[in-house]
N, C-alpha and C positions, 0 to 999 in steps of 0.2 A: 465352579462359580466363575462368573464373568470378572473381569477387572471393574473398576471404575473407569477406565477411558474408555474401554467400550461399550458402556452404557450411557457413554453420554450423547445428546440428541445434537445434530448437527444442524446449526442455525441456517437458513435459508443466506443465499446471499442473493444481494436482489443487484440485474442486470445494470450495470451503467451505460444504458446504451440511447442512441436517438431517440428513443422511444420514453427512457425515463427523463431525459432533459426536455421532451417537449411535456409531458404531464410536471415538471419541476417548472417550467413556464406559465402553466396555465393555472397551478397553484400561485403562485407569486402573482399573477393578475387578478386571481381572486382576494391575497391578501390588501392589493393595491386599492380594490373596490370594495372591501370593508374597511377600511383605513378612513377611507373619502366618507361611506356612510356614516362612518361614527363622531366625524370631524362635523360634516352637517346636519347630522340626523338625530344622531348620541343625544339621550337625555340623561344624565348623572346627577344624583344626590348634591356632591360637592365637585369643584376642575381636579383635585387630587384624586378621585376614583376618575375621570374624566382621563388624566395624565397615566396611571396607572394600565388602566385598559388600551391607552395607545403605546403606552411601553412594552406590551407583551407583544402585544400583535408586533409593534417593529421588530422585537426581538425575534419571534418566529421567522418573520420575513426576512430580515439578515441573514440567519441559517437559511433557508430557501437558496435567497440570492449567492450567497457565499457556493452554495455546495452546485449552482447551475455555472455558476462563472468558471468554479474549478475543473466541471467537464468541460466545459466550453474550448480555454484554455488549454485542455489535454486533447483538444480534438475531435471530439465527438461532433458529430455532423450536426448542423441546428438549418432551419428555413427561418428566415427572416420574419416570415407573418405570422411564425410558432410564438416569436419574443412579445415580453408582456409590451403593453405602449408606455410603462415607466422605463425601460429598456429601450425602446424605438426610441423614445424622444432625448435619451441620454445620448444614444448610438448617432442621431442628427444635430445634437450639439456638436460634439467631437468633429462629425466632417464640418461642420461650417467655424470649426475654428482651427483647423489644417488648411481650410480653402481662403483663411484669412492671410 
């Protein structure tokens, strides 16, 4: 008979590499541009289902953004025009309040 540790199935680990922080970009730009749809677009019963449906989404989006910044910060190589433009337009605050 086998143990039980070696029947256990070994979880995939998935690459944290350029490649996963540009598809972690282009999600996050997609949750950026259903955020805005449902802010102008969203039709809801009551603004409490209205607020509830934009609290999930940000919630998702923070975990995105949180898990892209911490590669970012370790290093992981990004192109500029990979980042979402909620990204760009933070990224060109920051310089024009250093070039202040």
């Amino acid at each position: 008979m086998k143990k039980a540790a070696e029947l256990r199935v070994k979880k995939a680990v998935v690459p944290r590499d350029k490649y996963f922080l540009k598809s972690l970009h282009q999600e996050i730009d997609l949750y950026d541009r259903k955020l805005a749809d449902l802010k102008n677009f969203g039709v809801f019963a009551t603004e409490a289902d209205r607020q509830d449906a934009e609290s999930k989404m940000l919630t998702k989006r923070a975990s995105l953004e949180r898990t892209a910044r911490e590669l970012s910060a370790s290093g992981v190589e990004f192109s500029e025009e990979d980042l979402p433009r909620s990204f760009r337009a933070q990224r060109e605050d920051e310089s024009l309040r250093r070039a202040s």
